[in-house]
C-alpha positions as CSV (number, residue, x, y, z in Angstrom):
1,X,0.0,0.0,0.0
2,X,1.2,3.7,-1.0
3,X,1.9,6.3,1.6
4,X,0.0,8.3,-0.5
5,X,-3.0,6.0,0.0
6,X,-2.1,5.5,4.0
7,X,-2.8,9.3,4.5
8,X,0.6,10.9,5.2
9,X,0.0,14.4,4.0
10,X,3.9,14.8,2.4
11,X,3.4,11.6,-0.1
12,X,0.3,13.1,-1.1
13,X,1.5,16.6,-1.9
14,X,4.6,14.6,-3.7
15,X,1.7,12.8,-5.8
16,X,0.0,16.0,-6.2
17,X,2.6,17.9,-7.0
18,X,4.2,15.7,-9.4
19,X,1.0,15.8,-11.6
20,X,1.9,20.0,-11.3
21,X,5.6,19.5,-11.9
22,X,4.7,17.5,-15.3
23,X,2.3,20.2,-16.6
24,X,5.3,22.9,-15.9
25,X,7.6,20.8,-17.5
26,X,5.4,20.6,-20.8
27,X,4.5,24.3,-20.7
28,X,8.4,25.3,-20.3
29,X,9.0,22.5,-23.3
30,X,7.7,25.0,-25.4
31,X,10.3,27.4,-25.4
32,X,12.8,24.8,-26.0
33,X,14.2,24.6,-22.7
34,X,15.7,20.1,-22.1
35,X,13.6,18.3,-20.2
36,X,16.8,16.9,-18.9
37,X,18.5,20.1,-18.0
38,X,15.4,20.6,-15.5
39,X,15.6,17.3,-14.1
40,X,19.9,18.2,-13.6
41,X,18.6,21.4,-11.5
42,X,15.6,19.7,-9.7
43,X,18.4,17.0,-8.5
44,X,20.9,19.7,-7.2
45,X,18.3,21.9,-5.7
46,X,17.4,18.7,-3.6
47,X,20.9,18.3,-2.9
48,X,21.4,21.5,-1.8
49,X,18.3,21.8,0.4
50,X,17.1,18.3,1.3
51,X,20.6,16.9,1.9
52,X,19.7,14.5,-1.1
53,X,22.9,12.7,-2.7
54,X,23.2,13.1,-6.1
55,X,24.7,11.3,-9.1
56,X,24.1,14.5,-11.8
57,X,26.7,16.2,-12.9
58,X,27.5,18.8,-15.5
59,X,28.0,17.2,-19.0
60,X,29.1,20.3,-20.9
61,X,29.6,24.1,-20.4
62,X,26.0,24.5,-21.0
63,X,24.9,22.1,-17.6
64,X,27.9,23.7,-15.8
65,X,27.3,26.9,-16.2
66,X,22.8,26.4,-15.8
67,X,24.5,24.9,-12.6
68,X,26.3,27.3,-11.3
69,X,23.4,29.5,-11.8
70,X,21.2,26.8,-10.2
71,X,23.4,26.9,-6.6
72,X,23.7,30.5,-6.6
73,X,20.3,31.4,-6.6
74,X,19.5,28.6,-4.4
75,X,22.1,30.1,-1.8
76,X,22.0,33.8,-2.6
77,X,20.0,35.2,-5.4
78,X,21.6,38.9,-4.7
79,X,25.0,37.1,-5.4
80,X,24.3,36.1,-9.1
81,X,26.9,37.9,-10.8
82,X,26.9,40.0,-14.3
83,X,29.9,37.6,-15.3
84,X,27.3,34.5,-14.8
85,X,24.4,36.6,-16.1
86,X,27.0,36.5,-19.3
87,X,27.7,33.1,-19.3
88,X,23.9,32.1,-19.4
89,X,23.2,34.7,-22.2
90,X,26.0,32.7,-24.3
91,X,24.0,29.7,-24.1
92,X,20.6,30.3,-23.4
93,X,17.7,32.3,-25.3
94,X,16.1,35.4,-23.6
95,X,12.6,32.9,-23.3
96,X,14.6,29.9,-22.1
97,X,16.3,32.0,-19.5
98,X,12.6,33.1,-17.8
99,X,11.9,29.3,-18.3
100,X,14.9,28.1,-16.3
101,X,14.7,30.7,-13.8
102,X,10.8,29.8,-13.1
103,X,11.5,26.3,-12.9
104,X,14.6,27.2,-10.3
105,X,12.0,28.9,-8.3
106,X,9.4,26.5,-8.3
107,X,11.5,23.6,-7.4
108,X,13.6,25.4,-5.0
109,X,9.9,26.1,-3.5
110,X,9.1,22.6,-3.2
111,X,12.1,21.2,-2.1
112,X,12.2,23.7,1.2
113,X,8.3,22.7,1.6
114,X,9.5,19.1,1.7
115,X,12.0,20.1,3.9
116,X,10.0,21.7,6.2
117,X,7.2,19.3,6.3
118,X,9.1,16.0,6.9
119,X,9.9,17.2,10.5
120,X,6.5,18.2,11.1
121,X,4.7,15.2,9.7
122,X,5.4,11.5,10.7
């Protein structure tokens, strides 16, 4: 039987909000964005916040540098820097750029709400 069907609360919002997750990722496929270079950030983000090991690592300059980007906003936003901000510009259009950045956001929310929640609920 599922945790999801036992009634913990975090399995469900993880069922519900993979559902979500799916839609964004279809909606931000339309600017061109890879599907794979979303999952790369959703993995470090997890690292980062929920202590999550993780296997990804960057493949080319393009995953290094959507990366470093990745950490630092996770970290400090205010410490993105104009030469990153250059770097990203080199390999990313102007509407994958918003993409990335809204996906950043949204799974850097989820992954702190997982955080949070997995000491609250048992």
């Amino acid at each position: 039987m599922s945790s999801a069907s036992t009634g913990n609360p975090l399995a469900a919002l993880d069922s519900h909000v993979a559902g979500t997750l799916e839609e964004l990722v279809q909606a931000l496929d339309g600017v061109g964005l890879d599907p794979g270079l979303l999952e790369l950030c959703a993995a470090r983000i997890e690292q980062i916040i929920g202590g999550e090991p993780s296997a990804a690592s960057p493949q080319d300059d393009r995953e290094s540098v959507v990366l470093a980007f990745t950490e630092q906003y996770v970290l400090d936003a205010h410490g993105v820097t104009d030469e990153l901000c250059a770097e990203l510009n080199a390999h990313l259009s102007p509407p994958e750029l918003a993409a990335l950045t809204t996906a950043i956001a949204t799974f850097e929310a989820l992954a702190r709400s997982r955080a949070a929640l997995k000491g609250v609920i048992q």
